[in-house]
C-alpha positions in Angstrom: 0.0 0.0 0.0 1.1 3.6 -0.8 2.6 4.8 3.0 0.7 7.5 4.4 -2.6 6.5 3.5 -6.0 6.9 5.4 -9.0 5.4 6.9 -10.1 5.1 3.1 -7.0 4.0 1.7 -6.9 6.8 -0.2 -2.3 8.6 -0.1 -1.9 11.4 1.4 1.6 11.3 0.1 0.6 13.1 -3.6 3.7 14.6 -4.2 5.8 11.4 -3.1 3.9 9.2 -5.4 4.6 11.4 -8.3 7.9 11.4 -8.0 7.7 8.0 -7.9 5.5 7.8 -10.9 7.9 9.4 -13.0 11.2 8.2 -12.2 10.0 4.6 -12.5 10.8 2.6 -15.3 14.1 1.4 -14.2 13.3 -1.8 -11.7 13.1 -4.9 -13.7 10.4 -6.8 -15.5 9.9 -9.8 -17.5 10.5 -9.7 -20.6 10.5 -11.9 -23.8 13.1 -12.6 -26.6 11.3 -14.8 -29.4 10.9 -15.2 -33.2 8.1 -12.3 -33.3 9.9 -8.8 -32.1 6.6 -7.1 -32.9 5.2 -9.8 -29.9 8.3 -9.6 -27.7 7.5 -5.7 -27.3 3.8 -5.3 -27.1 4.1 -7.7 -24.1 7.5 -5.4 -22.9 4.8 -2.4 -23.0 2.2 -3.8 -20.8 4.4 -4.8 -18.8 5.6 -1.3 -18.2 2.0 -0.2 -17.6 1.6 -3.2 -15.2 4.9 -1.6 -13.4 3.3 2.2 -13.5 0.3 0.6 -11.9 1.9 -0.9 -9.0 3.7 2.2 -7.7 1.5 5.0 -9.0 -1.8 3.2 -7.2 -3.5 6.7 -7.3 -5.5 8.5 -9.1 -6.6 12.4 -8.4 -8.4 11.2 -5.1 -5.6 8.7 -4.4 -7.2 5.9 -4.7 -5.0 2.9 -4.5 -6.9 -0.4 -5.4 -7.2 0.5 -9.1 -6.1 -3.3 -11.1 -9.6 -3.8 -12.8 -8.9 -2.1 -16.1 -9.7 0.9 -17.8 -13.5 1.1 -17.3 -13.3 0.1 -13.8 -9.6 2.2 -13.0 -11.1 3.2 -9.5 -12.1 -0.1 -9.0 -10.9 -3.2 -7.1 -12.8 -6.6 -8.9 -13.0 -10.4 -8.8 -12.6 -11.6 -12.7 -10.3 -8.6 -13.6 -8.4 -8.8 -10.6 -7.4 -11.9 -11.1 -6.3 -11.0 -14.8 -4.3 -8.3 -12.9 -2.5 -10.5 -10.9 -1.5 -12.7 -13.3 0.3 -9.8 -15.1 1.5 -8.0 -12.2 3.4 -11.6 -11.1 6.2 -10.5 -13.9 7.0 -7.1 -12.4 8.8 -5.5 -9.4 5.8 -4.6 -6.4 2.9 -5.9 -8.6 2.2 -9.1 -6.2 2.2 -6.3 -3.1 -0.6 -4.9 -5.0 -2.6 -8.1 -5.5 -2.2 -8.5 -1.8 -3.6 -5.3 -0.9 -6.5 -6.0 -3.1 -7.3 -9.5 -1.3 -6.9 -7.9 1.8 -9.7 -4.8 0.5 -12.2 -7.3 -0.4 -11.7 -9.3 3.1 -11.8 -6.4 4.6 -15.6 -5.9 3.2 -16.8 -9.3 3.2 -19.7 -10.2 4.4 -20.9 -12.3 7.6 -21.2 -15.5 5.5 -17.9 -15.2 3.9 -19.6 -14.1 0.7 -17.9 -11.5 -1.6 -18.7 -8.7 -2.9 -18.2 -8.7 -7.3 -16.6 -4.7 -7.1 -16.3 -2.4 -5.2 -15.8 1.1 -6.7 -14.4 4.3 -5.4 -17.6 6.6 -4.3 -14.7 10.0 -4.6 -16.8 10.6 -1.3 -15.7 11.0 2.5 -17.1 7.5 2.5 -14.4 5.9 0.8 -16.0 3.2 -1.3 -19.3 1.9 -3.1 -19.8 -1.3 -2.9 -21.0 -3.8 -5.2 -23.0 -7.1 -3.4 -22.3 -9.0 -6.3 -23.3 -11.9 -5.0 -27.2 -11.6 -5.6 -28.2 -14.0 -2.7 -26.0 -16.8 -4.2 -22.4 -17.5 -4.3 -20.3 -16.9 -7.5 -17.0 -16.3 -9.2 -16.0 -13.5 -7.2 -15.0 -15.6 -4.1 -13.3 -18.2 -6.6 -10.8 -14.8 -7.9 -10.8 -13.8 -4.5 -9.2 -17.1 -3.1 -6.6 -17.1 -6.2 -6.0 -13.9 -5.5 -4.0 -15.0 -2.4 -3.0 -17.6 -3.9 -0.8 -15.4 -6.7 0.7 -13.5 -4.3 2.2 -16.8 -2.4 3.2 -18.3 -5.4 5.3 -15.2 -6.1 6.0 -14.1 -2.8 6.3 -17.3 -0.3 5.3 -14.8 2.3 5.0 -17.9 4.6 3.8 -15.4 7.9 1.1 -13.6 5.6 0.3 -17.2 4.5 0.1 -18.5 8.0 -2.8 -15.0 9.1 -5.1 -15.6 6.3 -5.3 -19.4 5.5 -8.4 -18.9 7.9 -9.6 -16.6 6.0 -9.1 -18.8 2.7 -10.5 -21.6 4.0 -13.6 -20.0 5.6 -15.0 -19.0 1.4 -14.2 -22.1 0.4 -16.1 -23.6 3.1 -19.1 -21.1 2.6 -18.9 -22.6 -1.3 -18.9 -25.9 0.0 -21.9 -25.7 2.2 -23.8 -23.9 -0.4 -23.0 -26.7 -2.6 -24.0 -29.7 0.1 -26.9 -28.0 1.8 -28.5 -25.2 -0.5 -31.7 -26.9 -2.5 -29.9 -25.7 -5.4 -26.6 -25.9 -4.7 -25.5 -28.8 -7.1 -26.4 -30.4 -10.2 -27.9 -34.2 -9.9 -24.3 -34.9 -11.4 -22.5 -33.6 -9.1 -21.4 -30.3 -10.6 -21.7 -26.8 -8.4 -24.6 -24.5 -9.4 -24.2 -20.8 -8.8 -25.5 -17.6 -10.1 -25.1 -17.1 -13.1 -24.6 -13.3 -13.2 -21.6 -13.2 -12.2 -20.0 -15.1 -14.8 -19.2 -13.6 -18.2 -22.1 -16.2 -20.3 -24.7 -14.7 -18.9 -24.1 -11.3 -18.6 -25.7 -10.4 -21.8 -29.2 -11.4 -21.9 -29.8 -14.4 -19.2 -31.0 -17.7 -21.4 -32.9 -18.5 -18.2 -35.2 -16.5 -16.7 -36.1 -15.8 -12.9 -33.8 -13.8 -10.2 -31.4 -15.4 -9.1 -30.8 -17.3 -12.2 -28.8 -20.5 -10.9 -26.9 -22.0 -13.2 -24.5 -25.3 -13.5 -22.0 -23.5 -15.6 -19.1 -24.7 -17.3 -17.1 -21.5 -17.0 -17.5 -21.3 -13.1 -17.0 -25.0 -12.3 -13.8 -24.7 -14.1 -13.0 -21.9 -12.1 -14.0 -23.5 -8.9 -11.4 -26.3 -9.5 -8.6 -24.4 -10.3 -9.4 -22.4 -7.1 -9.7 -25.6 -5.3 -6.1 -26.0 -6.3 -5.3 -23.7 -4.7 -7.1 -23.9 -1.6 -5.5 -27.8 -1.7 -1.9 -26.7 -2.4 -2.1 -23.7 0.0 -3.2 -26.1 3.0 -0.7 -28.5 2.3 1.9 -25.7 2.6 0.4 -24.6 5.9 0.3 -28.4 7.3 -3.4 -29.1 7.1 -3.2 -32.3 5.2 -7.2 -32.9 6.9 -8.5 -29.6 5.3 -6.4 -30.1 2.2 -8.2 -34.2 1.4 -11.6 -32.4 2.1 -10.8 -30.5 -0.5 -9.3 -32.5 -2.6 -12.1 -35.1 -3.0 -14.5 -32.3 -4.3 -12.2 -31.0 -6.6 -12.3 -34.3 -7.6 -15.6 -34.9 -7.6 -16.2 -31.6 -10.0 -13.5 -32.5 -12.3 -14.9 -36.0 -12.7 -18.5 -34.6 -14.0 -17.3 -31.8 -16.3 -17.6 -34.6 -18.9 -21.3 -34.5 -18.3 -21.9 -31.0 -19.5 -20.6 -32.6 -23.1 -23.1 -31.4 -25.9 -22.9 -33.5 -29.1 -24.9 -31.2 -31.0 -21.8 -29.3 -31.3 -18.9 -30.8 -29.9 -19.3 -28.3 -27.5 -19.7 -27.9 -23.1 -23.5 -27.1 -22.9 -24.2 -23.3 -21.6 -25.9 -24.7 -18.4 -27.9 -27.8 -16.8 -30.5 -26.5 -14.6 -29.8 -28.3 -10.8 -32.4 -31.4 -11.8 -30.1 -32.1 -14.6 -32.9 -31.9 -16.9 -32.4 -28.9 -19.2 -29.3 -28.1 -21.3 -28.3 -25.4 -23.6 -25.9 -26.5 -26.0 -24.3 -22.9 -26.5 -20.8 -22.7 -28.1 -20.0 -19.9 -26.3 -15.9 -18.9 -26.7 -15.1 -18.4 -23.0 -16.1 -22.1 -21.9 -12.5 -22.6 -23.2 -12.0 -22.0 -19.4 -12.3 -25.8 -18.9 -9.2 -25.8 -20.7 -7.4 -23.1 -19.6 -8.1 -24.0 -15.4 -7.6 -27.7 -16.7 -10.9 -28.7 -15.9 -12.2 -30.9 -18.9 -9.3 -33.7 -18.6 -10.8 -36.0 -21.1 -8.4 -36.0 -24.6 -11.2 -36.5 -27.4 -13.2 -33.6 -26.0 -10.0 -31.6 -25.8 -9.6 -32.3 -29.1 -13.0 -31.6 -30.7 -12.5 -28.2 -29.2 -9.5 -27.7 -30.8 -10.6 -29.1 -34.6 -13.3 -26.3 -33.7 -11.6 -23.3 -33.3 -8.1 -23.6 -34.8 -7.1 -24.0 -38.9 -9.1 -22.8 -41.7 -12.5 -24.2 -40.9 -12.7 -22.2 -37.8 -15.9 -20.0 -37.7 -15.0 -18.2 -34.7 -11.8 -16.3 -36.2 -12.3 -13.5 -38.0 -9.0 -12.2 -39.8 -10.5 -9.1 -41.7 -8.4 -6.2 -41.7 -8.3 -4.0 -38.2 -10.4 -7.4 -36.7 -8.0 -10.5 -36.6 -9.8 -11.9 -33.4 -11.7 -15.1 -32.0 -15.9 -13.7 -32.2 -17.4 -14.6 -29.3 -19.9 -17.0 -30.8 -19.0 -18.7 -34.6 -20.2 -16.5 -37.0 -22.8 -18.6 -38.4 -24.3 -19.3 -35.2 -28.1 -18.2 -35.0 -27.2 -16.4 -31.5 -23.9 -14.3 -33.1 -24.7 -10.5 -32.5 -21.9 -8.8 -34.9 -19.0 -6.8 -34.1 -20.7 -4.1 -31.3 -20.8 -4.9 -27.9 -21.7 -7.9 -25.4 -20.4 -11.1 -24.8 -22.2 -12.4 -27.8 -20.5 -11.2 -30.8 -17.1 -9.0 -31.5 -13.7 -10.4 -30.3 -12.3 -9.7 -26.9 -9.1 -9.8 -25.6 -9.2 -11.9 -23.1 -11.1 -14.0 -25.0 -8.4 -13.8 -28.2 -5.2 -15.0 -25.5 -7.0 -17.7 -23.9 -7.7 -18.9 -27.2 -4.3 -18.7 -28.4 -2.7 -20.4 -25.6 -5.4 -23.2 -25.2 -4.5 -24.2 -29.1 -1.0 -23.8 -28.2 -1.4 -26.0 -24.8 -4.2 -28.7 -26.7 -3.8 -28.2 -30.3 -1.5 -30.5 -32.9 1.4 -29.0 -34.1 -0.2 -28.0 -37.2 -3.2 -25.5 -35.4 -0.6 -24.2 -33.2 1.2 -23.1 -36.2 -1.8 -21.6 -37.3 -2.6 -19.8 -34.3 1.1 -18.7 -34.5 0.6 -17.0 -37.5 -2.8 -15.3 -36.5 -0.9 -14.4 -33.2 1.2 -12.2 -35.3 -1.9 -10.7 -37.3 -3.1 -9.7 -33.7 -0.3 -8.2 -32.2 -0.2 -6.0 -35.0 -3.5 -5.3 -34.6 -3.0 -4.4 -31.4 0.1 -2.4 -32.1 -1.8 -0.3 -34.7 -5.7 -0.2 -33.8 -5.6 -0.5 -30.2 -2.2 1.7 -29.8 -0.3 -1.0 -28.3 -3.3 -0.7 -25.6 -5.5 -4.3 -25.9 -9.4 -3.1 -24.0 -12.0 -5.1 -23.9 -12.8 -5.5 -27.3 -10.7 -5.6 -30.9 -11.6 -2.0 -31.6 -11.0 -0.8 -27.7 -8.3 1.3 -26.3 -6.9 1.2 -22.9 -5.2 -1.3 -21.7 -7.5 -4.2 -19.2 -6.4 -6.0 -16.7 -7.6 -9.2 -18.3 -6.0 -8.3 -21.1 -2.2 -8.2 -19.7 -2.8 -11.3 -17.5 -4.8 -13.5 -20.7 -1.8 -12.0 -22.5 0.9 -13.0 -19.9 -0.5 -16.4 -19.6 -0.2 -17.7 -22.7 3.5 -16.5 -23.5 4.9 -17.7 -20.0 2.4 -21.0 -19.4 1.0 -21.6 -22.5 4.3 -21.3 -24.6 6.8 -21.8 -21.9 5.0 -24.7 -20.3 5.6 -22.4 -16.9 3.1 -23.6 -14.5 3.7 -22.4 -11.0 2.6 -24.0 -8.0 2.3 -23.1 -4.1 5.7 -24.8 -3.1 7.0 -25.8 -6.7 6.5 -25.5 -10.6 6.4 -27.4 -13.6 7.9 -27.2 -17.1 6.3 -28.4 -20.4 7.1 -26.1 -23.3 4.7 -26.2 -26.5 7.2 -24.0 -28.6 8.7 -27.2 -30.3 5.2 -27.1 -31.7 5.3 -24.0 -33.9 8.8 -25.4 -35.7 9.8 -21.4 -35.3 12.5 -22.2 -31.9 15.1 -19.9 -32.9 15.7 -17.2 -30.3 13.2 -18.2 -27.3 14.3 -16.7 -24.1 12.4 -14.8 -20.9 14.1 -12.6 -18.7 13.8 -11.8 -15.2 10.6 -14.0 -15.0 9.4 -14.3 -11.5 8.0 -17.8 -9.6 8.7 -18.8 -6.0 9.9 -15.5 -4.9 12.7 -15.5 -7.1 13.7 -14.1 -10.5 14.5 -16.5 -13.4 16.1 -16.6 -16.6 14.5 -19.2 -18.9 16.2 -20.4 -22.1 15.1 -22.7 -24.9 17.3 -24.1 -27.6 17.0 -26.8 -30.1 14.2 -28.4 -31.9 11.9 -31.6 -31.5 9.2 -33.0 -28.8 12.0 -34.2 -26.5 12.8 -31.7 -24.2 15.4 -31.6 -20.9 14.5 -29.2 -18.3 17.9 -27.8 -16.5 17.5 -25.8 -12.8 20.6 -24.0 -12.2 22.2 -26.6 -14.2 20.6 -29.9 -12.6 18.1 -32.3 -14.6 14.7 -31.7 -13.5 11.7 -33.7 -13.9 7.9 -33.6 -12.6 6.9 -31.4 -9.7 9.9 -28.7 -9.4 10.6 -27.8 -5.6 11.6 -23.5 -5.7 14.8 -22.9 -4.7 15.8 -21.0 -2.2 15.1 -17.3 -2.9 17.5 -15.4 -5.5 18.2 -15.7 -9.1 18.2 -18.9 -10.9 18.5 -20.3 -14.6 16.1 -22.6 -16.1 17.6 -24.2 -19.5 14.9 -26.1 -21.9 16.9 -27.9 -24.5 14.5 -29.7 -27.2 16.4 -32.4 -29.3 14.4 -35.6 -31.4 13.2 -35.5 -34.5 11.5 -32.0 -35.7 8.0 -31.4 -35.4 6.2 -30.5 -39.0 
């Protein structure tokens, strides 16, 4: 938090902070050395943002919790957050943030554990508006709001924060677990978690079901639930309690095992929703449910696959590659339910919908669509570059750089290229670059995990790949090293990938 602040978080330090504001640019961030320059810097310049944004948390009124976006820049929120923290991991002070906005929205949560969805600066003596959210039924918000915490261990290993707020951790997820056992409408007859459905992006824009609260067995926030429950698991286990960390563990378990069931075959698709009987589906292609792939939620290979043959190569109906577009639409464009290129969830391209598509083909796609989306990757960036002045907003045609934006962005060159996945108390390592056959020149700099900073090289071509820490051989589950700075050497050798 900026020092000198007051009851409302809000600096009194002005003068300080510009100061600050303007002198910073020196302390390092991550940055990216690949085949496409044009990539290498866009990602370099929100990165810089990302690094404004963690020591200049003010605006006029000072207001300090500011990572939602551009729309939202005097708010603190669950979804964009998230994105925010994700982004913030790769430069110097951007996990502090992230902290400070976990600790804003447990600071306002309410009696049940329940969080609120935003909550906005008021720019009165008050402080803050805040936004329930929550609509009488649980939703994503306290899903970001546990990963939230979660980010800032996995880059901080602030063990003693860890230790004063796994209470506080474990209390949502047992609020999310009760409303899931004992609500009346709390689960699916297959087991999967029913929530409201507002709160997620799908049904933001004209609900398919009617009724307040609409509750909803949704593919998009089951997938989130169980990567949050990975955390909730791997942050327990940290904090030595293994009893908390099985209960956990078997419902992750249990949700990861039904995600199969929300299968459409109409179109090769996860249905929109199941009402909680189990007796109504939408089959609704909807982009975002690529979130079972991206929180690694659907685990079954075919259906991985079917989503893949759906989106990536030239039969794809969802990418658009016009001039000044070059984007993943919402719904495929000859889907009844496609709106066009305005607003909503239902039509144009958005960026955090264009990244996470990118890095699940890159993650679950053949070598061949990963090479596609390689070469539509560059169309973007320079789309971005050009229409969106090297600021991606919500949409294709936006400017202003969004929080999900930067982390979407972030994601899929560090995890979804990389093969970084970081973990609580280690990482692992399984690079898809071999994939695009274009390996020359693939390095990241000062990239941070564990609470330390790493330099990450790959060399070679082929699937086979050797995964070096500090010089040592490392397979599996990769234990951090002790805090500093540390090499990590991917060499790929075998035959080359076509």
């Amino acid at each position: 938090m900026i020092a000198g602040g007051d009851a409302n978080c809000r600096s009194t330090n002005y003068a300080t902070d510009v100061t600050t504001f303007q002198g910073y640019g020196t302390t390092t961030h991550a940055t990216l050395s690949s085949p496409n320059a044009e990539l290498d810097a866009l990602w370099e310049h929100q990165l810089m943002k990302e690094q404004y944004r963690a020591h200049f948390q003010m605006s006029s009124n000072g207001y300090q919790y500011n990572t939602a976006g551009s729309y939202t820049y005097f708010s603190a929120f669950g979804r964009d957050g998230y994105g925010g923290a994700l982004a913030l991991a790769q430069v110097a002070g951007g996990a502090a943030l992230t902290r400070d906005e976990y600790l804003l929205f447990i600071s306002r949560q309410y009696a049940n554990k329940s969080q609120s969805h935003e909550i906005i600066d008021s720019f009165q003596t008050t402080g803050f508006r805040q936004d329930a959210g929550n609509n009488g039924a649980p939703g994503d918000q306290e899903m970001f709001e546990i990963l939230k915490l979660y980010q800032y261990y996995i880059g901080s290993q602030d063990a003693t924060f860890l230790t004063a707020h796994i209470a506080d951790v474990n209390a949502i997820a047992a609020y999310l677990k009760d409303w899931y056992d004992n609500q009346p409408s709390g689960k699916s007859s297959d087991g999967l978690f029913c929530g409201h459905g507002q709160s997620t992006y799908l049904d933001s824009g004209g609900n398919l079901l009617t009724g307040t609260p609409t509750y909803l067995v949704d593919p998009v926030m089951n997938s989130i639930l169980i990567h949050a429950l990975r955390a909730v698991i791997e942050l327990n286990t940290v904090a030595g309690n293994t009893a908390t960390a099985a209960t956990y563990t078997t419902w992750r378990n249990t949700l990861v095992a039904a995600m199969p069931l929300l299968w459409s075959s109409v179109n090769n698709w996860l249905a929109f929703n199941k009402n909680q009987a189990g007796t109504e589906t939408i089959a609704n292609p909807h982009l975002m449910k690529l979130d079972a792939l991206v929180f690694d939620a659907l685990q079954d290979t075919a259906k991985q696959q079917a989503m893949m043959a759906k989106i990536a190569g030239p039969a794809s109906k969802y990418w658009n590659g016009s001039t000044g577009i070059c984007g993943f639409t919402m719904f495929p464009s000859v889907d009844p339910r496609y709106s066009g290129l305005g607003i909503g969830w239902y039509g144009p391209p958005w960026h955090i919908g264009d990244y996470k598509a990118f890095g699940a083909i890159f993650r679950y796609g053949a070598p061949e669509q990963a090479q596609w989306a390689w070469e539509r990757l560059k169309q973007h960036t320079q789309r971005v570059m050009h229409v969106n002045q090297y600021a991606p907003g919500e949409y294709y045609s936006s400017v202003g750089q969004f929080e999900f934006s930067a982390g979407s962005m972030t994601q899929m060159i560090t995890r979804d290229l990389f093969g970084l996945d970081p973990h609580a108390s280690y990482f692992t390592c399984t690079p898809n670059i071999y994939k695009l056959n274009d390996t020359a020149g693939w390095n990241l700099s000062n990239y941070r995990m564990g609470g330390s900073t790493w330099t990450v090289t790959y060399s070679g071509k082929g699937a086979v790949q050797t995964v070096k820490v500090d010089g040592v051989t490392q397979t599996g589950n990769i234990a951090y090293p002790t805090a500093g700075s540390h090499t990590l050497a991917i060499t790929a050798t075998g035959r080359t990938v076509v």
